[in-house]
GUFIRO-771528 format. One record per atom (N, C-alpha, C, O): atom name; x, y, z. Coordinates in Angstrom, 1 decimal. Layout:
BEGIN
+------+--------+--------+--------+
: atom :     px :     py :     pz :
+------+--------+--------+--------+
:   CA :      X :      Y :      Z :
...
+------+--------+--------+--------+
This chain:
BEGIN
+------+--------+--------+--------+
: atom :     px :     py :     pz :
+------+--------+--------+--------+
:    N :    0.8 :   -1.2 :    0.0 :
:   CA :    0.0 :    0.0 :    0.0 :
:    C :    0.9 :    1.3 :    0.0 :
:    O :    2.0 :    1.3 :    0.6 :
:    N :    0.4 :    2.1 :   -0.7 :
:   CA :    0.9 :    3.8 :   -0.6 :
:    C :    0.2 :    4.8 :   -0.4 :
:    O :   -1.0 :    4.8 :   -0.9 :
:    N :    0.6 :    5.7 :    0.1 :
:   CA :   -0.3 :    6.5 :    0.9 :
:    C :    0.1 :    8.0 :   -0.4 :
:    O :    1.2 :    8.5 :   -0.9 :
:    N :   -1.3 :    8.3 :   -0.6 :
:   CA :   -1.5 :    8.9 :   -1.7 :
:    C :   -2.2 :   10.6 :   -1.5 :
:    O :   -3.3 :   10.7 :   -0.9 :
:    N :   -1.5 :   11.9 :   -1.9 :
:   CA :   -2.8 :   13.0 :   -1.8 :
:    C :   -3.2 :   13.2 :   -2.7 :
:    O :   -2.8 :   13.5 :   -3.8 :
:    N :   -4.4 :   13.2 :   -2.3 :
:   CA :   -5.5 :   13.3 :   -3.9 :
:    C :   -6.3 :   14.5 :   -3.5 :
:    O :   -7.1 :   14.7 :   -2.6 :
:    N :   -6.1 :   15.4 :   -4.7 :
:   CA :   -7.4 :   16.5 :   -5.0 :
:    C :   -8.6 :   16.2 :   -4.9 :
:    O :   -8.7 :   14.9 :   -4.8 :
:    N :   -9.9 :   16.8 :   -5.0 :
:   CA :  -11.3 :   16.9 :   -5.1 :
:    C :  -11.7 :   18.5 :   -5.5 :
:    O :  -11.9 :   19.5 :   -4.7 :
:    N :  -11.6 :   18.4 :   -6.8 :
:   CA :  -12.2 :   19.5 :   -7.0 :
:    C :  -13.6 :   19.8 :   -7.0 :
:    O :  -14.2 :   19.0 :   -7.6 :
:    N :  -14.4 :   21.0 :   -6.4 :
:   CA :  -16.1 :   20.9 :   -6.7 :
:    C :  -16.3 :   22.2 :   -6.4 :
:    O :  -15.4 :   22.9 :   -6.0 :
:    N :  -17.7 :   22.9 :   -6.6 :
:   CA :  -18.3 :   23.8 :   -6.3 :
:    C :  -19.4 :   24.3 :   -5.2 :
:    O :  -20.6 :   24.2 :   -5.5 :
:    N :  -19.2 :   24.6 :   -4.3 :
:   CA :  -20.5 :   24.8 :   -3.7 :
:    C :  -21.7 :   26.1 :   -4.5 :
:    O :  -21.6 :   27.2 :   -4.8 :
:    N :  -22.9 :   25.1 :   -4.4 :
:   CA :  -23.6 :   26.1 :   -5.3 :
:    C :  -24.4 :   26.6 :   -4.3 :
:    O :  -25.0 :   27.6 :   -4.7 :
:    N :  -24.8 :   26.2 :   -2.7 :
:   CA :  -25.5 :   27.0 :   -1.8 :
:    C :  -25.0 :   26.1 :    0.0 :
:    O :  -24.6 :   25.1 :    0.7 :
:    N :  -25.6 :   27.5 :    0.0 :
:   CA :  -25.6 :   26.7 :    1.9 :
:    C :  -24.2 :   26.5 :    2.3 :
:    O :  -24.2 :   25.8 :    3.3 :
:    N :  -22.7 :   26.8 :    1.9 :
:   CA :  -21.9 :   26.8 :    3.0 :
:    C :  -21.4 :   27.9 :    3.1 :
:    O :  -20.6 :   28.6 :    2.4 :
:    N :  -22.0 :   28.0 :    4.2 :
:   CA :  -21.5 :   29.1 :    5.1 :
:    C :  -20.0 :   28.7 :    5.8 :
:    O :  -19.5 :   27.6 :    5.5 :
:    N :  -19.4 :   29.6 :    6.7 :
:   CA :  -18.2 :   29.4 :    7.2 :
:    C :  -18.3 :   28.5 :    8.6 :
:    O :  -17.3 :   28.1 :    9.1 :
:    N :  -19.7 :   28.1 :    9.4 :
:   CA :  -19.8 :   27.0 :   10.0 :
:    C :  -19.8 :   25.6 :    8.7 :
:    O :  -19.0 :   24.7 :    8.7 :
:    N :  -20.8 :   25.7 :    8.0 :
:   CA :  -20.6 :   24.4 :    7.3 :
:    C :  -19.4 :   24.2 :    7.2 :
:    O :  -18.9 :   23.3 :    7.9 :
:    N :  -18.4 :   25.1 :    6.2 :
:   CA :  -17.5 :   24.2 :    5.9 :
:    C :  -16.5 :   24.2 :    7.3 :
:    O :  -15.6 :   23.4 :    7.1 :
:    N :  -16.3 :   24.6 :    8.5 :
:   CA :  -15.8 :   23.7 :    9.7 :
:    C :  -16.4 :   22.4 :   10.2 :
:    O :  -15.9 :   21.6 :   11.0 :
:    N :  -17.6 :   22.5 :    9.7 :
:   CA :  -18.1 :   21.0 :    9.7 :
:    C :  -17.3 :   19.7 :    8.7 :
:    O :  -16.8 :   18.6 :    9.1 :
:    N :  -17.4 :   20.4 :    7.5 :
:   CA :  -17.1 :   19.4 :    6.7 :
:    C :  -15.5 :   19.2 :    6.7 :
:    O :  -14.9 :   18.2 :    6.4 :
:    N :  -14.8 :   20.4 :    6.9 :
:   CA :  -13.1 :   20.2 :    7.6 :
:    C :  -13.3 :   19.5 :    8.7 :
:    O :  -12.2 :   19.0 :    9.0 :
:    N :  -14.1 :   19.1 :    9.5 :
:   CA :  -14.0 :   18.2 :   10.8 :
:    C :  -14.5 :   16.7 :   10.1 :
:    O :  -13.9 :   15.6 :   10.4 :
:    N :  -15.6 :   16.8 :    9.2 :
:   CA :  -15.3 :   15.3 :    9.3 :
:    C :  -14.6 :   15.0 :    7.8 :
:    O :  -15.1 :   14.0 :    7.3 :
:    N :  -13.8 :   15.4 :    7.2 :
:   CA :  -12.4 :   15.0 :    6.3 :
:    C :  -11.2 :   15.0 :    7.6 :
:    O :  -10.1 :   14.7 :    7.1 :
:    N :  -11.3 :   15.1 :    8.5 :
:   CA :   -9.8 :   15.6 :    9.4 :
:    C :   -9.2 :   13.8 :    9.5 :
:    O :   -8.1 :   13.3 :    9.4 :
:    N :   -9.6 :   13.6 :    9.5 :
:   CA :   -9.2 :   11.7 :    9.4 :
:    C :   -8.0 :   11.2 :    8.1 :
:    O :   -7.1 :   10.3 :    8.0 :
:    N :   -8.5 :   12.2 :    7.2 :
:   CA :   -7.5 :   11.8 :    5.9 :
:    C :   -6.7 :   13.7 :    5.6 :
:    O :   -6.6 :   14.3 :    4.5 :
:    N :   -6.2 :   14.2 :    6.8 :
:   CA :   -5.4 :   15.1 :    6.5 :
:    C :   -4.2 :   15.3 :    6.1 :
:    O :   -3.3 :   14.9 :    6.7 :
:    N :   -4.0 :   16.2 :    4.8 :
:   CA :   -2.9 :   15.7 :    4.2 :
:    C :   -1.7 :   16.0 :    5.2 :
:    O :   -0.5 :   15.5 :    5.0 :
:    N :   -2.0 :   16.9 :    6.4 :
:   CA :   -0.7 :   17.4 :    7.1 :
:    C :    0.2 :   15.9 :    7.9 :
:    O :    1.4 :   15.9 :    8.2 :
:    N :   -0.8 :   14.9 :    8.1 :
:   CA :   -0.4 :   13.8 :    8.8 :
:    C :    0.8 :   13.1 :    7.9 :
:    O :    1.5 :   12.2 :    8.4 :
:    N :    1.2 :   13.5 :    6.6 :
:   CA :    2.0 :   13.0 :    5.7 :
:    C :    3.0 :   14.1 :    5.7 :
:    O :    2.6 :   15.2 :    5.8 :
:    N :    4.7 :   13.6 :    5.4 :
:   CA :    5.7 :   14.6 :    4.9 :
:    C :    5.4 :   15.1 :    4.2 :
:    O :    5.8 :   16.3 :    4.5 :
:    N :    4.7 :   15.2 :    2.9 :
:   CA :    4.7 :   16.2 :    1.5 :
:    C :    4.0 :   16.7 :    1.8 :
:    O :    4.1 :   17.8 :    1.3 :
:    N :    2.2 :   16.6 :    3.3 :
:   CA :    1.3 :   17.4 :    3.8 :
:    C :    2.3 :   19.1 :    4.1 :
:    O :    2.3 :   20.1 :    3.4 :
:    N :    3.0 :   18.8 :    5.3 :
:   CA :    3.7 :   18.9 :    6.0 :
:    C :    4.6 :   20.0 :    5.4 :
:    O :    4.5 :   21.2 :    5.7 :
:    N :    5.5 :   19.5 :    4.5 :
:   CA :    6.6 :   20.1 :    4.0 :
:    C :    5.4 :   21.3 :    2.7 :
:    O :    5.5 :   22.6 :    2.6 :
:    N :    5.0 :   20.8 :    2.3 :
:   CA :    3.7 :   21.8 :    1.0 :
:    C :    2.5 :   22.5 :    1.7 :
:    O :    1.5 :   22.8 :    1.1 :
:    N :    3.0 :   22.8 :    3.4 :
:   CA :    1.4 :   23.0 :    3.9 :
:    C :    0.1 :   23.1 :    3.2 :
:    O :   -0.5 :   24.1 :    3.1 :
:    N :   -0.5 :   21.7 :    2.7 :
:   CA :   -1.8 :   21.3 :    1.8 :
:    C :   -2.5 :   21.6 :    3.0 :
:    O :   -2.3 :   21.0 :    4.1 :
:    N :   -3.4 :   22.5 :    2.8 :
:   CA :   -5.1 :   22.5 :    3.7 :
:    C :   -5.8 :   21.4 :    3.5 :
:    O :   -5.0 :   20.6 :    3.0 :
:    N :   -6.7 :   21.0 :    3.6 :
:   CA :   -7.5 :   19.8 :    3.8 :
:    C :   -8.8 :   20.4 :    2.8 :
:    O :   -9.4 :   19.7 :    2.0 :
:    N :   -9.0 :   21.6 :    2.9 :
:   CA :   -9.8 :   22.8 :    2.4 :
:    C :   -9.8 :   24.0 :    1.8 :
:    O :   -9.8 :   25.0 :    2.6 :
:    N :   -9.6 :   24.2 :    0.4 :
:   CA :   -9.4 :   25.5 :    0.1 :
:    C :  -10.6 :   25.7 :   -0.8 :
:    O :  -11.0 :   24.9 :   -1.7 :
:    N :  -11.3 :   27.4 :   -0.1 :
:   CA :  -12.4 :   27.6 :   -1.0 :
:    C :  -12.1 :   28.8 :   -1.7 :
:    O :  -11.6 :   29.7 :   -1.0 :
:    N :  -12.3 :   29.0 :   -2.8 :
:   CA :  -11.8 :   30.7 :   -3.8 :
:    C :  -13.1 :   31.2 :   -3.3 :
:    O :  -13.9 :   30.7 :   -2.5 :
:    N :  -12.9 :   32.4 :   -4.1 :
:   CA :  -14.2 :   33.3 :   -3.9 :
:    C :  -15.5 :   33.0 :   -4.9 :
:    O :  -16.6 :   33.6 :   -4.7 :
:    N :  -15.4 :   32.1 :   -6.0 :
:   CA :  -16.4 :   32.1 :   -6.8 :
:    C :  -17.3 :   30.5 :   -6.0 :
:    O :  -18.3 :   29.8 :   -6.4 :
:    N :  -16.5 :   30.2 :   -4.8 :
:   CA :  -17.3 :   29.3 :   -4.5 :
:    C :  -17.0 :   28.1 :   -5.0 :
:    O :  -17.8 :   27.3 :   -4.6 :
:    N :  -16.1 :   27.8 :   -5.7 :
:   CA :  -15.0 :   26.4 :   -6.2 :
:    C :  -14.4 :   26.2 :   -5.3 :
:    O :  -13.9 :   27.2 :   -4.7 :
:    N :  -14.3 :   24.9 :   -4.8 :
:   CA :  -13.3 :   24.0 :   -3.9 :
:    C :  -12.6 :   23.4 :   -3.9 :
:    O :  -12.8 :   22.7 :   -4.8 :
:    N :  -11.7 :   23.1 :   -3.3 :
:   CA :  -10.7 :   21.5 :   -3.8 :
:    C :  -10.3 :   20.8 :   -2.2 :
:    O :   -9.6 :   21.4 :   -1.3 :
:    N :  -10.7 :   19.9 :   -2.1 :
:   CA :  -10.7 :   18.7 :   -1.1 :
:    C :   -9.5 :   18.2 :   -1.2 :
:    O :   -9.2 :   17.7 :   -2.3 :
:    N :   -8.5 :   18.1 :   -0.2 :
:   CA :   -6.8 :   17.8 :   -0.4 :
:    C :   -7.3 :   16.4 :    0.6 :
:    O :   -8.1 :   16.6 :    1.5 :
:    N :   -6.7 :   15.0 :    0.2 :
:   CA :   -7.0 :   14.0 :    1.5 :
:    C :   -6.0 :   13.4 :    1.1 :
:    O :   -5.5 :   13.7 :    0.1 :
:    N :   -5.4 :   12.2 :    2.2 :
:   CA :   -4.8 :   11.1 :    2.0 :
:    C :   -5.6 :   10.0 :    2.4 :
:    O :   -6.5 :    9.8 :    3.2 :
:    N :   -4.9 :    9.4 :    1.3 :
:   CA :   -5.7 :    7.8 :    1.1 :
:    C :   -4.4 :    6.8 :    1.4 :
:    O :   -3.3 :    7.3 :    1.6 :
:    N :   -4.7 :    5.5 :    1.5 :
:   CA :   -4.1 :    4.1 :    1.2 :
:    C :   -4.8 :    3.4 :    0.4 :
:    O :   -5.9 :    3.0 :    0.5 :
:    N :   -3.7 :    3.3 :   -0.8 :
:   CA :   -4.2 :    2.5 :   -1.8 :
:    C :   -3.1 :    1.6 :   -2.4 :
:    O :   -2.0 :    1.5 :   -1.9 :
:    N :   -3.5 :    0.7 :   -3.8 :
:   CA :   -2.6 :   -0.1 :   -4.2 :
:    C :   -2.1 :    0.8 :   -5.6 :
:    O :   -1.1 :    0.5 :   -6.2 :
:    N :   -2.7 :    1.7 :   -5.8 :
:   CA :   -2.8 :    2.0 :   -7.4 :
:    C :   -3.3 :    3.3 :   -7.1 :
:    O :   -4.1 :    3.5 :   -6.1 :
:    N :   -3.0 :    4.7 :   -8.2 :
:   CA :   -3.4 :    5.9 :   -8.6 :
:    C :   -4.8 :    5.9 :   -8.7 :
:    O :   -5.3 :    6.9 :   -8.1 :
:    N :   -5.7 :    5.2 :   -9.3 :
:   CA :   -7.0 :    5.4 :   -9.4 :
:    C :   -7.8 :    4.9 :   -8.4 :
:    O :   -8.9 :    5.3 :   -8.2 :
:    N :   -7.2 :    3.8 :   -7.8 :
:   CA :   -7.6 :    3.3 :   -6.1 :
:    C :   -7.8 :    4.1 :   -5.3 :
:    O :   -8.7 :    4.1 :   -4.4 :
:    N :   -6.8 :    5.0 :   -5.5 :
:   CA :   -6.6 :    6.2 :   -4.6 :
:    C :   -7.8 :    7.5 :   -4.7 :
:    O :   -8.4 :    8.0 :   -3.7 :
:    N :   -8.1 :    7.8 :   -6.2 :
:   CA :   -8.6 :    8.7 :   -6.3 :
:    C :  -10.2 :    8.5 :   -6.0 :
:    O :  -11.1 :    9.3 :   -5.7 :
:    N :  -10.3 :    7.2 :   -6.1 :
:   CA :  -11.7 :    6.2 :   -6.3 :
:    C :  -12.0 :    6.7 :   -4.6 :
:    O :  -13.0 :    7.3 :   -4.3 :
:    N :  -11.1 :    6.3 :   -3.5 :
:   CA :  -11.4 :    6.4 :   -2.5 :
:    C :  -11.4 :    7.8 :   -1.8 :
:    O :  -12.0 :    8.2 :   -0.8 :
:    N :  -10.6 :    8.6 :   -2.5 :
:   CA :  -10.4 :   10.5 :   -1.9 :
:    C :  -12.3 :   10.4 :   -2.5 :
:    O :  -13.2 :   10.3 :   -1.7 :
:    N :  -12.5 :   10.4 :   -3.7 :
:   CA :  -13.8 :   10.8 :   -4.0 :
:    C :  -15.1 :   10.4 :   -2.9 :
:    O :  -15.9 :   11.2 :   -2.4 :
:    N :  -14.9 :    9.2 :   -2.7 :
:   CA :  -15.8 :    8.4 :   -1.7 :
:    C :  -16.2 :    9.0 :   -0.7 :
:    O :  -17.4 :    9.3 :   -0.4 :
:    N :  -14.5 :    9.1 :    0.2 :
:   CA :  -14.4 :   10.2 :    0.9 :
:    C :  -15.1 :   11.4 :    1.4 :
:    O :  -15.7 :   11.8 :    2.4 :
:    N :  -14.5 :   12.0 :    0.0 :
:   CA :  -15.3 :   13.6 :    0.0 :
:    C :  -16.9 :   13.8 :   -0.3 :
:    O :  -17.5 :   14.8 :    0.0 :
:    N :  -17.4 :   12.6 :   -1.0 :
:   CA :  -19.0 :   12.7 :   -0.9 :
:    C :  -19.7 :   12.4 :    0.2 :
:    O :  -20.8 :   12.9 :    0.5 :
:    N :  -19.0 :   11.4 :    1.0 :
:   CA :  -19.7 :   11.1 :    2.4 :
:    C :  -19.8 :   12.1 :    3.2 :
:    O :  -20.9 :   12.5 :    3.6 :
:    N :  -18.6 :   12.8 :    3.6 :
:   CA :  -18.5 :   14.3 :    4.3 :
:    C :  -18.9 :   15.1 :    3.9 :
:    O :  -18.5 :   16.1 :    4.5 :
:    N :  -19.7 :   15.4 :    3.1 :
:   CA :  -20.6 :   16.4 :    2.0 :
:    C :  -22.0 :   16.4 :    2.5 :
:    O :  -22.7 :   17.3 :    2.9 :
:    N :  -22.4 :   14.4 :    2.2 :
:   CA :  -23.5 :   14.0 :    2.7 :
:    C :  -23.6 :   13.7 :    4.3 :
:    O :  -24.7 :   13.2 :    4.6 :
:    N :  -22.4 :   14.1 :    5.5 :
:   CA :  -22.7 :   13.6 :    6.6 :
:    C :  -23.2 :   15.6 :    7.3 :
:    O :  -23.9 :   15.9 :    8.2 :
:    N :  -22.3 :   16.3 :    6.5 :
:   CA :  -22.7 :   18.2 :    7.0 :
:    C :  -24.3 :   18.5 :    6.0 :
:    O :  -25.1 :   19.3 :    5.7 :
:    N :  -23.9 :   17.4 :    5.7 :
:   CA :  -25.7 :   18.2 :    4.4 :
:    C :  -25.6 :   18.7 :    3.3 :
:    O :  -26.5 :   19.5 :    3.1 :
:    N :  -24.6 :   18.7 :    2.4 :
:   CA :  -23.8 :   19.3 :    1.2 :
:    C :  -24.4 :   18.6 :   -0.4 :
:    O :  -24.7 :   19.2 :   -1.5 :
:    N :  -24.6 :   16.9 :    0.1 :
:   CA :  -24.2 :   16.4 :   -0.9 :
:    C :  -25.1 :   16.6 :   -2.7 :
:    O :  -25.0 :   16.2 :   -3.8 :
:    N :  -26.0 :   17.5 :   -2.0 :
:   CA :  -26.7 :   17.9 :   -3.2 :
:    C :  -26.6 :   19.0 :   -3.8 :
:    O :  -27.2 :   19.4 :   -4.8 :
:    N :  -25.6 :   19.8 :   -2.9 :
:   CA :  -25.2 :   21.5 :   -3.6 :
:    C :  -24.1 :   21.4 :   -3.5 :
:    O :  -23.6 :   22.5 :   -3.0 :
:    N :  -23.4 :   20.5 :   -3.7 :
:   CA :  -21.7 :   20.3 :   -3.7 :
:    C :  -21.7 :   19.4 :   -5.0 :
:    O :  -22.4 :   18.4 :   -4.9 :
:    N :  -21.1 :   19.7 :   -6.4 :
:   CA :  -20.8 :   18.5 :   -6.9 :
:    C :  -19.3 :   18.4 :   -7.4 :
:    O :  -18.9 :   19.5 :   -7.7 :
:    N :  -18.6 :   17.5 :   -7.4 :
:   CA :  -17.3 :   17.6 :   -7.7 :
:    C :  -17.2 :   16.9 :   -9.2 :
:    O :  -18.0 :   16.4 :  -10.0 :
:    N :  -15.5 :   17.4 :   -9.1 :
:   CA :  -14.6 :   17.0 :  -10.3 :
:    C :  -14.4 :   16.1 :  -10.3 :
:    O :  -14.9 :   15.4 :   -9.4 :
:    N :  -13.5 :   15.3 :  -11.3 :
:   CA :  -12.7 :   14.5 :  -11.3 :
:    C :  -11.7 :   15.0 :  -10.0 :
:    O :  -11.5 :   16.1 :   -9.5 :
:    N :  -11.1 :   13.6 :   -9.6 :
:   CA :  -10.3 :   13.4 :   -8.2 :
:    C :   -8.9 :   13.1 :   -8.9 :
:    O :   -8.7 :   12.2 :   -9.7 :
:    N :   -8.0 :   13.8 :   -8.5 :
:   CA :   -6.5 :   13.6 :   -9.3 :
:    C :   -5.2 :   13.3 :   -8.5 :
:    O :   -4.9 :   14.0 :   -7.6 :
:    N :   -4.6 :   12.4 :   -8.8 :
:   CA :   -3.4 :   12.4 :   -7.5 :
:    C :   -2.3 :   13.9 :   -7.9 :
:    O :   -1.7 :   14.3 :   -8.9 :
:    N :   -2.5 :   14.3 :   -6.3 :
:   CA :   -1.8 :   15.5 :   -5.8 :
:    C :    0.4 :   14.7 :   -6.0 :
:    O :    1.2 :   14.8 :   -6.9 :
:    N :    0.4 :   14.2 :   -4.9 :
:   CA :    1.2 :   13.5 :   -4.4 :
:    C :    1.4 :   12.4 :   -4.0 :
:    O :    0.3 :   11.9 :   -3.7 :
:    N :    2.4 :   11.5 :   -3.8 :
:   CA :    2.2 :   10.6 :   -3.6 :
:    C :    3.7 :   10.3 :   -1.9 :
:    O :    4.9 :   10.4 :   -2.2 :
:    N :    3.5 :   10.1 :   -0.7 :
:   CA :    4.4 :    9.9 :    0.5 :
:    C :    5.3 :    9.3 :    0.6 :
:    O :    4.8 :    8.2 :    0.9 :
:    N :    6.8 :    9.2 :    0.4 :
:   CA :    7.5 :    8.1 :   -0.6 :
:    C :    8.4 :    7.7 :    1.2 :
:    O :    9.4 :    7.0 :    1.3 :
:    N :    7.6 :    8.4 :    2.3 :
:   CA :    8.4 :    7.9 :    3.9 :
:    C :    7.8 :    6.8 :    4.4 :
:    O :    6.7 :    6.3 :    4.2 :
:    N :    9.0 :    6.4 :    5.1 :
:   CA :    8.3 :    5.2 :    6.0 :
:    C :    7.6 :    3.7 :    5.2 :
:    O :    7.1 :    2.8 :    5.9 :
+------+--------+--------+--------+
């Protein structure tokens, strides 16, 4: 297994306010990319939102393979969408490997 950071790009089209998305940074906090050297050394947020209301979801995964990876950041990022109440005014991108943790 290799422990992988993968993007999630998406849009919020309503409803997050700056409590939601501390919701939804609390339940992504489990796959933070900071727990990894390349987190770490690239200070990757877990969460960055622009001003037009586009997002991108930074996570680490364990996977065997690049699309393993991305299969599971995505999974991921819809559950936590659907666990703050998002999952219907959030839709995302394709999920892309960021980096990949080459320690330990």
């Amino acid at each position: 297994m290799t422990t992988y950071v993968i993007s999630v790009p998406g849009t919020f089209t309503g409803g997050a306010g700056p409590e939601v998305r501390d919701e939804l940074v609390r339940a992504l906090r489990p796959a933070d990319p900071h727990r990894t050297d390349l987190g770490t050394q690239e200070d990757i947020d877990i969460l960055t939102v622009h001003d037009d209301d586009t997002f991108t979801v930074r996570l680490t995964v364990e996977a065997d393979s690049g699309p393993e990876a991305e299969e599971k950041a995505r999974r991921l990022t819809e559950s936590a969408l659907t666990a703050v109440g998002l999952d219907a005014t959030a839709p995302l991108g394709p999920a892309v490997v960021t980096g990949i943790d080459t320690t330990g």
